[in-house]
Backbone as ProteinMPNN parsed JSONL, in Angstrom:
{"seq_chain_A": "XXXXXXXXXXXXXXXXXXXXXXXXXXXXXXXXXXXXXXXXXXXXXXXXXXXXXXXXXXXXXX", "coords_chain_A": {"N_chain_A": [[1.313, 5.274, 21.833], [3.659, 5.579, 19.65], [4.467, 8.723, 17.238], [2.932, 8.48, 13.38], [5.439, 7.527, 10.781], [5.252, 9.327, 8.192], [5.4, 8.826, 4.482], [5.578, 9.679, 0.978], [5.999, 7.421, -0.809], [4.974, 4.502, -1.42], [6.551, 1.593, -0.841], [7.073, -2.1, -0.185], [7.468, -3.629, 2.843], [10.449, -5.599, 3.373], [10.59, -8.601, 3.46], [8.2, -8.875, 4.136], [5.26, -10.805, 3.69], [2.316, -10.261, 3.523], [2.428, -7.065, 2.373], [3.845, -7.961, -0.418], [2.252, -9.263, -1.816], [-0.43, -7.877, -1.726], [0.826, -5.439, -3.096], [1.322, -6.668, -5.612], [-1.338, -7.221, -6.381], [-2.178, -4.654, -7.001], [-0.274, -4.014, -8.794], [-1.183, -5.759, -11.202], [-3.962, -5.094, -11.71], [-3.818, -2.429, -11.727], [-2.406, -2.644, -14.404], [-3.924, -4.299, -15.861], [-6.418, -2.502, -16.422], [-8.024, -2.147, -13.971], [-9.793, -0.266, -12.441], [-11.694, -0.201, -10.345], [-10.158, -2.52, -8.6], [-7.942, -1.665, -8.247], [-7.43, 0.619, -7.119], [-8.845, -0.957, -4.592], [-6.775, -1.897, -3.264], [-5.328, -0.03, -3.199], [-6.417, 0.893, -0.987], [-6.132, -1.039, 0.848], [-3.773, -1.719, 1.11], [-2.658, 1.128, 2.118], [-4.219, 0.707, 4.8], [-2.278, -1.504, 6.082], [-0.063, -0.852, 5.971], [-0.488, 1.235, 7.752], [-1.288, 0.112, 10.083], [0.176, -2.024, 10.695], [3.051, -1.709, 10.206], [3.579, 1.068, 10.41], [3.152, 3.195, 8.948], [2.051, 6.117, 7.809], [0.993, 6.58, 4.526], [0.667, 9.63, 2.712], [-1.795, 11.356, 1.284], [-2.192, 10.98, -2.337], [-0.284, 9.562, -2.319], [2.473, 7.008, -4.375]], "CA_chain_A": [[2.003, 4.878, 20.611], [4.742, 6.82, 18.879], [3.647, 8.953, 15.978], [3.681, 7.232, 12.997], [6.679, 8.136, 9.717], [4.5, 9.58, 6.59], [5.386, 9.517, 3.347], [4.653, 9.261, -0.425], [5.861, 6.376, -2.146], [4.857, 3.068, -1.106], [7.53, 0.604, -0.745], [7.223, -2.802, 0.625], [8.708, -4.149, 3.069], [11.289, -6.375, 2.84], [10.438, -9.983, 3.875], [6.98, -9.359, 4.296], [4.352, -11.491, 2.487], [1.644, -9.246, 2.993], [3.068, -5.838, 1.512], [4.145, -8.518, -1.524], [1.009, -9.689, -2.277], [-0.692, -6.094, -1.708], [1.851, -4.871, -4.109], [1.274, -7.33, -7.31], [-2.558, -7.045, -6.753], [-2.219, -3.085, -7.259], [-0.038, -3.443, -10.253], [-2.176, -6.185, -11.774], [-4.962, -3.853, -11.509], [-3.139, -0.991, -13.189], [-2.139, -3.633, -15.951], [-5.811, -4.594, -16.983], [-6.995, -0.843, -16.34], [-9.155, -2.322, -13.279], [-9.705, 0.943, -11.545], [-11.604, -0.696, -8.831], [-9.497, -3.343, -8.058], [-6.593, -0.678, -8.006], [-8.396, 1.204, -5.782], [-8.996, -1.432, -3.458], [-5.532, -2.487, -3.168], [-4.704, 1.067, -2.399], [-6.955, 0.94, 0.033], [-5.745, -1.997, 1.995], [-2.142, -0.96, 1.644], [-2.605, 2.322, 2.851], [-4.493, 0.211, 6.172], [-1.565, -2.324, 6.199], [1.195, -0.192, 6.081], [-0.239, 2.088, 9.022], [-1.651, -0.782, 11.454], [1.538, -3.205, 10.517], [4.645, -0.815, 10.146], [3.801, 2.332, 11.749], [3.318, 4.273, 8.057], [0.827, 6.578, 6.793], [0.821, 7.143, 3.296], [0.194, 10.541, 2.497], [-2.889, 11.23, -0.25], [-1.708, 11.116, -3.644], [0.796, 7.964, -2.752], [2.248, 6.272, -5.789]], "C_chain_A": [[2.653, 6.107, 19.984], [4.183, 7.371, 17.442], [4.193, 8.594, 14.774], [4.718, 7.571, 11.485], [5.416, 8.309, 8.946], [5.657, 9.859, 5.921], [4.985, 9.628, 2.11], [4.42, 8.728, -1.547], [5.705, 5.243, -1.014], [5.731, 2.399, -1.559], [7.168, -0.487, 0.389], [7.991, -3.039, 0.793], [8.989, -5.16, 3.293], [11.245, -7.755, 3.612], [8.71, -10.114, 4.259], [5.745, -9.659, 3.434], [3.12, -10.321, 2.349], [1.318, -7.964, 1.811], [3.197, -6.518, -0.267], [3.405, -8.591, -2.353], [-0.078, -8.462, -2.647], [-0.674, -5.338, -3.283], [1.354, -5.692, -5.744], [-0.097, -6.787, -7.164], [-2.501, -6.043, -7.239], [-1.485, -3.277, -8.937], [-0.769, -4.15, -11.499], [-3.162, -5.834, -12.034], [-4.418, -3.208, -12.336], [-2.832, -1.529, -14.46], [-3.275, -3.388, -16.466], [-6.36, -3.487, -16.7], [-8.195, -1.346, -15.231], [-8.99, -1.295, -12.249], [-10.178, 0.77, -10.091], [-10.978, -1.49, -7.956], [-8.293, -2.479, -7.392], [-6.689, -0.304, -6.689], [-8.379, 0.665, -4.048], [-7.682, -1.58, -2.594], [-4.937, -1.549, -2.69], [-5.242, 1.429, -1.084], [-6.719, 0.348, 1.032], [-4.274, -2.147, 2.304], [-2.031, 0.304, 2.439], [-2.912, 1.735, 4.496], [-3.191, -0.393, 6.922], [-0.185, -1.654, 6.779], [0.977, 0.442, 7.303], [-0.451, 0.377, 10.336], [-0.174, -1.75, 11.505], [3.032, -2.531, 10.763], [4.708, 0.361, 10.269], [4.172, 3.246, 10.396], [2.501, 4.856, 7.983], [1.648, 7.181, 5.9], [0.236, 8.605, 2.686], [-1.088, 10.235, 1.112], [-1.905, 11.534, -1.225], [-0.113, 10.298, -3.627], [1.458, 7.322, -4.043], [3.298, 4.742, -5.01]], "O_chain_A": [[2.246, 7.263, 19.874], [3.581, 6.651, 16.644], [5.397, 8.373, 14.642], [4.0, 8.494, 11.101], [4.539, 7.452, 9.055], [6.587, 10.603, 6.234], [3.758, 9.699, 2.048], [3.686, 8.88, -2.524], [6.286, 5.218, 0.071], [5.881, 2.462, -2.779], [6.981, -0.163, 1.562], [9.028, -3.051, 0.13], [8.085, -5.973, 3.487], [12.086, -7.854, 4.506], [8.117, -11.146, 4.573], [5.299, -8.868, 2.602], [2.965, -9.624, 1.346], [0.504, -7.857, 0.895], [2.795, -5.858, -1.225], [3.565, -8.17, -3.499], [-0.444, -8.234, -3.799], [-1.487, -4.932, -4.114], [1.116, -5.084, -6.788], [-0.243, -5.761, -7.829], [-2.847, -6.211, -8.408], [-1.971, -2.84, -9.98], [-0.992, -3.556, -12.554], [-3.519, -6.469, -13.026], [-4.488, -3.35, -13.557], [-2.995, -0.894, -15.503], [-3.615, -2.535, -17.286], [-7.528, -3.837, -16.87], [-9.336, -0.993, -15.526], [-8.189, -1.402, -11.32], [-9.657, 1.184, -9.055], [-11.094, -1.35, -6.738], [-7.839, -2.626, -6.258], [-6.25, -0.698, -5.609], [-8.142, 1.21, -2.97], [-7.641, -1.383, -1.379], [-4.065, -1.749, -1.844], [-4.663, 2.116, -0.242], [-6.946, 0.846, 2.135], [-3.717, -2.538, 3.33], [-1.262, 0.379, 3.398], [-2.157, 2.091, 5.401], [-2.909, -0.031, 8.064], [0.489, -1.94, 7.769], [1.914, 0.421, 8.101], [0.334, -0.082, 11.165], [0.346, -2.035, 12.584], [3.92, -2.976, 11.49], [5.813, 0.905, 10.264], [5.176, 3.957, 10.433], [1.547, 4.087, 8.102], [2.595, 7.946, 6.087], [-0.852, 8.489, 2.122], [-1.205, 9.296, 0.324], [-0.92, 12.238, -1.004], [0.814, 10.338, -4.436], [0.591, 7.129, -4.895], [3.507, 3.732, -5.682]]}, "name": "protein", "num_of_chains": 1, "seq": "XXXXXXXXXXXXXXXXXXXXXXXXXXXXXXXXXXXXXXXXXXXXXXXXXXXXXXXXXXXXXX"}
């Protein structure tokens, strides 16, 4: 497997439900100050993005 693009803003992408869904949970989270929920959400985007579309997210992502 080819190595995979990093970088350090998260952007979904464009037609996919996943990333979409991902995406609101995280800012819904940051809305109500739920730090773990945030968290999580960064957590399963950061997975999503590498296993699905060939990203890693560097640390300190926004």
């Amino acid at each position: 497997m080819a190595d995979a693009a990093t970088t350090r803003r998260f952007t979904p992408e464009a037609g996919c439900p996943r990333c979409t869904r991902l995406a609101t949970a995280r800012r819904r989270a940051a809305a109500t100050r739920d730090h773990s929920a945030e968290t999580d959400a960064r957590v399963l985007i950061s997975q999503h993005m590498h296993t699905e579309h060939g990203v890693t997210l560097e640390p300190g992502w926004t």
